[in-house]
C-alpha positions in Angstrom: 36.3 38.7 -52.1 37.5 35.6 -54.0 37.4 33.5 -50.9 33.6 34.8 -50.2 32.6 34.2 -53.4 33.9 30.8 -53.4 32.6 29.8 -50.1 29.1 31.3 -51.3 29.5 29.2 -54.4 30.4 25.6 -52.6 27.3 26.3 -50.3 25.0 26.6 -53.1 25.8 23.2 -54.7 25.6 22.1 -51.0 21.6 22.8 -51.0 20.8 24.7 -54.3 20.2 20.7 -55.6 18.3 19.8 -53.0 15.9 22.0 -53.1 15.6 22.1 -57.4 14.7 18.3 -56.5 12.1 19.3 -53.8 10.8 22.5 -55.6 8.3 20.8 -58.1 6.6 18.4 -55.2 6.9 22.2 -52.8 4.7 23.8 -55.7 2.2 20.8 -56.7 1.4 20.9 -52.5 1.1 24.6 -52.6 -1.6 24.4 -55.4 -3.8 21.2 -55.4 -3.4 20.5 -51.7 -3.1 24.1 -49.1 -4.6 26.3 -52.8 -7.4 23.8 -52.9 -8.6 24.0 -48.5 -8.3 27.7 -48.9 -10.7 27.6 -51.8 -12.8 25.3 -50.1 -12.9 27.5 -47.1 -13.7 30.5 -49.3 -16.4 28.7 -51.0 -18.1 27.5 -47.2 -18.4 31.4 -46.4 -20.6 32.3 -49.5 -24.6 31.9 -50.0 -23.6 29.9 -53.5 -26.4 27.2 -53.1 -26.9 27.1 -56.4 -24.6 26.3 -59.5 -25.3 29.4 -61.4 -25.2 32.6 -58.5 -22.2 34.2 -57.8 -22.5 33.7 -54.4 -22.0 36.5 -51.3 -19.7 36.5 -48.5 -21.4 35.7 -45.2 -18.5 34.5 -43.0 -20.0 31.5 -40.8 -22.9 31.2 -41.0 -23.4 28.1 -43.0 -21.0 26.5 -40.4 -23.8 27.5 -37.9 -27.0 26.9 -40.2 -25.9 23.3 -40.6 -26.5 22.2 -37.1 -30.1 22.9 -37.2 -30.1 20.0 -40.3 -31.3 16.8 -38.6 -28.8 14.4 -41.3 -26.4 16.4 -40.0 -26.4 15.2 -36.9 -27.2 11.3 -38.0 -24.1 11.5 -39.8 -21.9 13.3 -36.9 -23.4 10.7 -34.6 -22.3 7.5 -37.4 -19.4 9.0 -37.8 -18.1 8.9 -34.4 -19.9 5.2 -33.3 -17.9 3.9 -36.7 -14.5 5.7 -35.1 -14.6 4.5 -31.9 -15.0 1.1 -33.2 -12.9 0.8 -35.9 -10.1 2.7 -34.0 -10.4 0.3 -31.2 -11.2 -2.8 -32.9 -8.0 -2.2 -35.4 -5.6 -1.0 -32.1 -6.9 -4.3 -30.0 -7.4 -6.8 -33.1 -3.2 -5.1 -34.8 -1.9 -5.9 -31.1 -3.1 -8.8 -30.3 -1.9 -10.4 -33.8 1.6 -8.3 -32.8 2.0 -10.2 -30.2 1.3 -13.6 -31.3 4.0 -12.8 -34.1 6.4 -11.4 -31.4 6.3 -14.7 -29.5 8.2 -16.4 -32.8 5.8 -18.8 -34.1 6.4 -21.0 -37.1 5.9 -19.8 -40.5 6.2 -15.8 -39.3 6.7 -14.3 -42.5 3.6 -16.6 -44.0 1.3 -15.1 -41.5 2.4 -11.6 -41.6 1.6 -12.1 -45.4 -1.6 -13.0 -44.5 -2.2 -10.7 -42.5 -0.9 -7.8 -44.3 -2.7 -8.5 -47.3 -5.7 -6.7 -47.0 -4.2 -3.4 -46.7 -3.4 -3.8 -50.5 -7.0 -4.2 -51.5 -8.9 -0.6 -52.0 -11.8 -0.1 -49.6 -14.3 0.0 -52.8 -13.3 -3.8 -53.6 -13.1 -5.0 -49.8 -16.9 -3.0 -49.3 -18.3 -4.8 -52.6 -17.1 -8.3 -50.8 -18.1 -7.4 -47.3 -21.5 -6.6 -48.7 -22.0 -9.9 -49.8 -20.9 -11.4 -46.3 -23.2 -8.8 -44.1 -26.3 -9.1 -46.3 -28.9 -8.8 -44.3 -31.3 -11.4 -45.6 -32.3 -14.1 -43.1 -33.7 -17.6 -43.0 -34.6 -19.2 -46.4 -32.6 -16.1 -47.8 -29.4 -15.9 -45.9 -26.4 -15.4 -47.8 -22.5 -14.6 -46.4 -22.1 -14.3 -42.7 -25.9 -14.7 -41.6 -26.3 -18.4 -44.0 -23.1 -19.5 -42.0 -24.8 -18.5 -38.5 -27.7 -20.0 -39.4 -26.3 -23.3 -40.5 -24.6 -23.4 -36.7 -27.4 -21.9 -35.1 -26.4 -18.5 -33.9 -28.5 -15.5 -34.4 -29.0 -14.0 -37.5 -27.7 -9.7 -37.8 -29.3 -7.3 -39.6 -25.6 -6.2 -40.0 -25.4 -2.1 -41.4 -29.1 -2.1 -42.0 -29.7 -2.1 -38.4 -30.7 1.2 -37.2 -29.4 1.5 -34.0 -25.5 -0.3 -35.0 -25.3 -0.4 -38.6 -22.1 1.6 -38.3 -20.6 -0.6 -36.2 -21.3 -3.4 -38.4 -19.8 -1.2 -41.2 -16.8 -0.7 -39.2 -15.9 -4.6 -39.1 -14.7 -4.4 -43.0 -12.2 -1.3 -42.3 -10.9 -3.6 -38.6 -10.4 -5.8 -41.2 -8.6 -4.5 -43.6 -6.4 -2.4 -41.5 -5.4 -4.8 -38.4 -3.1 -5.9 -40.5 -1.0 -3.0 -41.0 -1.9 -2.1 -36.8 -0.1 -5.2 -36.4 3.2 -4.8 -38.7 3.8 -1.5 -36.7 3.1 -3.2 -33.0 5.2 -6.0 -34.3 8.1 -3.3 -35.1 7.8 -1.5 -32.0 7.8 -4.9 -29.5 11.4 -6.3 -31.7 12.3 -2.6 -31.1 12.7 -3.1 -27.2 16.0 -4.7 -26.0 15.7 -7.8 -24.5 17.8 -6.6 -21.5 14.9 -4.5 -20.4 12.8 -7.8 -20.2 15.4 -10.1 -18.6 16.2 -7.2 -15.6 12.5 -7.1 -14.7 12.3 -10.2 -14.6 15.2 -10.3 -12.0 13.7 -7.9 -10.4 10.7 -10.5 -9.7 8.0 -9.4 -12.0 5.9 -11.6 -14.0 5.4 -12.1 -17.7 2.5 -9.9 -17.5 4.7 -7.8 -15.1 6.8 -7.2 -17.9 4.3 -6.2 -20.7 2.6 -3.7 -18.3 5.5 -2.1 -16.9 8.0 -2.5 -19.5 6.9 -3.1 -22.9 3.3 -1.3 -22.9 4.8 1.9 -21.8 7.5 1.6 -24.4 5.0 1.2 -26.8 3.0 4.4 -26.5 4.7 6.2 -29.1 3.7 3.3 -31.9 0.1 3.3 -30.0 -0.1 7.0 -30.8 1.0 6.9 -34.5 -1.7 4.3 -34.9 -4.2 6.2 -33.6 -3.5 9.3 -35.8 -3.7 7.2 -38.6 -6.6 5.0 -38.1 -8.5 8.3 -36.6 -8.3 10.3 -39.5 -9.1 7.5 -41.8 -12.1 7.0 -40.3 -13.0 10.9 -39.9 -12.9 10.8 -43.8 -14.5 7.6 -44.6 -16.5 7.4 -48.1 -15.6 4.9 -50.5 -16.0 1.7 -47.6 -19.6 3.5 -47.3 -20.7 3.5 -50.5 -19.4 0.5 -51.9 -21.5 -1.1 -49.4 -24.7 0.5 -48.7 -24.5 3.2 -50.8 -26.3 6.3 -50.1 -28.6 5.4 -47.6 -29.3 7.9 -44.3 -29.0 4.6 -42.0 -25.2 4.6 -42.4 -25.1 8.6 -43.5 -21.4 9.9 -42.5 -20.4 13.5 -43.2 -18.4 12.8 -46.3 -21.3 11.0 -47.6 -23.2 14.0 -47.1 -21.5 16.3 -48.8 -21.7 14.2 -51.9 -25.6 14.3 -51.8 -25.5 17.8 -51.1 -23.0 18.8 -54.0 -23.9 16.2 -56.7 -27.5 15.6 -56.0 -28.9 18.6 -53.9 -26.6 21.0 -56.5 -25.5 22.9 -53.2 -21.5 23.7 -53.6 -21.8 25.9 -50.3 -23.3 23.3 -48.1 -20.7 21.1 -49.5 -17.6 22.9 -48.8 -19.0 23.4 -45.3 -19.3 19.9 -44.5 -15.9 19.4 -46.2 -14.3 22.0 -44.2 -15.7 20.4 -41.1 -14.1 17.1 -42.2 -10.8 18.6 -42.9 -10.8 20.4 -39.1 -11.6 17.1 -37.4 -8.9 15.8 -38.9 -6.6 18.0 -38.4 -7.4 17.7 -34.3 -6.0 14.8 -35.0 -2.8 15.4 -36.8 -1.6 18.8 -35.6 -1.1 17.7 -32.3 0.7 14.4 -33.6 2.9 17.1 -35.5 3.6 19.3 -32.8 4.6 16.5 -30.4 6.8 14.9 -32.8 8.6 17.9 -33.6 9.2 18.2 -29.7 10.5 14.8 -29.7 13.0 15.7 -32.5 14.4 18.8 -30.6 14.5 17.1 -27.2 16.7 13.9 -28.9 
């Protein structure tokens, strides 16, 4: 009984700390972050569009109702042109600096500086500058990006007040700010591949660009797929970018903007938590799969 006892006793201080360390951070999750979506969710299946009601249970049918809302669909619809953009512009723009770094130019750590630095500004501060540069004012009153344009004659943008790709322009800020960090993972994953790999397909006969499509792209995938998580569910939930630049207007409407105006202006805490609970499933098509492929990996190695 001794020995048991003492056995139990050594593998308690083997994990009993651990988890007194982890415990706090375990809890503060449990409340504010999983407490918080099921309270959300709760709130989305209730007729409280009001402040003041108590509000009834009627399971989904504000996730239905909400469809038939026009803005609703504007801001689905910005939402996805200002993901595809930014996702792609931040994968192409993060690579192709990667790669320029990989090949060992002069004054490496300089320009990864450089290019990193952006990620340390907050989207409100980079939105307030990049409204300046994407003013829409043209001719005698062109400031930022359209004054330089005009000076060496290109065409002058509307830029996010265009109707038809004002969340593409809106996009260019958030390429901007995050190629940088696109890049530092690329950049980890190409000085990540042995050079063996490279120098035996090159025996083999292939070119340079043999190499990057047969060897190093395909090696790659798994950083190509973490930066598309990332950079997917950023964008799913973009606010503060938004509204730093243009505010609340319906030309660059996104879902998260929406549920501000409906809880703060419109005084409508169901419709909110709907659109909130939409947000929170898109992104989660995101990141569950990521989750449940990378804890495949982790059994399979």
């Amino acid at each position: 009984m001794a020995r048991k006892g003492g056995s139990a006793l050594r593998r308690a201080r083997a994990w009993l700390p651990g988890l007194l360390l982890v415990t706090p951070s375990i809890i503060a999750i449990g409340v504010f972050v999983y407490g918080m979506l099921g309270w959300n969710f709760s709130l989305a299946m209730t007729d409280k569009h009001d402040e003041v009601s108590e509000g009834n249970f009627v399971g989904l049918q504000n996730f239905v109702d909400i469809w038939d809302e026009p803005r609703w669909h504007l801001s689905v619809n910005h939402a996805i042109l200002f993901t595809v953009v930014f996702v792609l512009g931040a994968l192409v723009l993060g690579w192709f600096l990667a790669f320029l770094m990989e090949k060992g130019i002069r004054g490496e750590g300089t320009f990864r500086a450089i290019y990193l630095f952006p990620m340390a500004i907050s989207f409100v501060a980079t939105g307030i500058v990049w409204r300046w540069l994407m003013n829409s004012g043209q001719d005698e009153r062109a400031v930022g990006l359209n004054r330089l344009f005009d000076v060496v004659g290109l065409p002058q943008w509307a830029w996010f007040r265009d109707q038809d790709w004002g969340m593409a322009a809106m996009a260019i800020p958030a390429v901007w700010q995050m190629s940088g960090y696109v890049m530092a993972l690329f950049l980890a994953g190409f000085r990540g591949i042995p050079e063996e790999l490279r120098e035996a397909a090159r025996v083999d006969g292939c070119t340079e660009w043999g190499v990057y499509r047969h060897v190093v792209l395909p090696l790659l995938r798994p950083v190509t797929l973490s930066a598309l998580i990332i950079l997917g569910h950023i964008s799913l939930k973009t606010f503060d970018l938004v509204m730093a630049v243009s505010g609340k207007q319906i030309i660059t409407d996104v879902p998260a903007v929406f549920m501000w105006v409906a809880v703060f202006d419109f005084h409508d805490p169901a419709k909110g938590a709907t659109i909130a609970s939409y947000i929170v499933l898109s992104v989660a098509v995101f990141v569950i799969p990521y989750l449940i492929w990378s804890v495949r990996k982790e059994r399979r190695s």
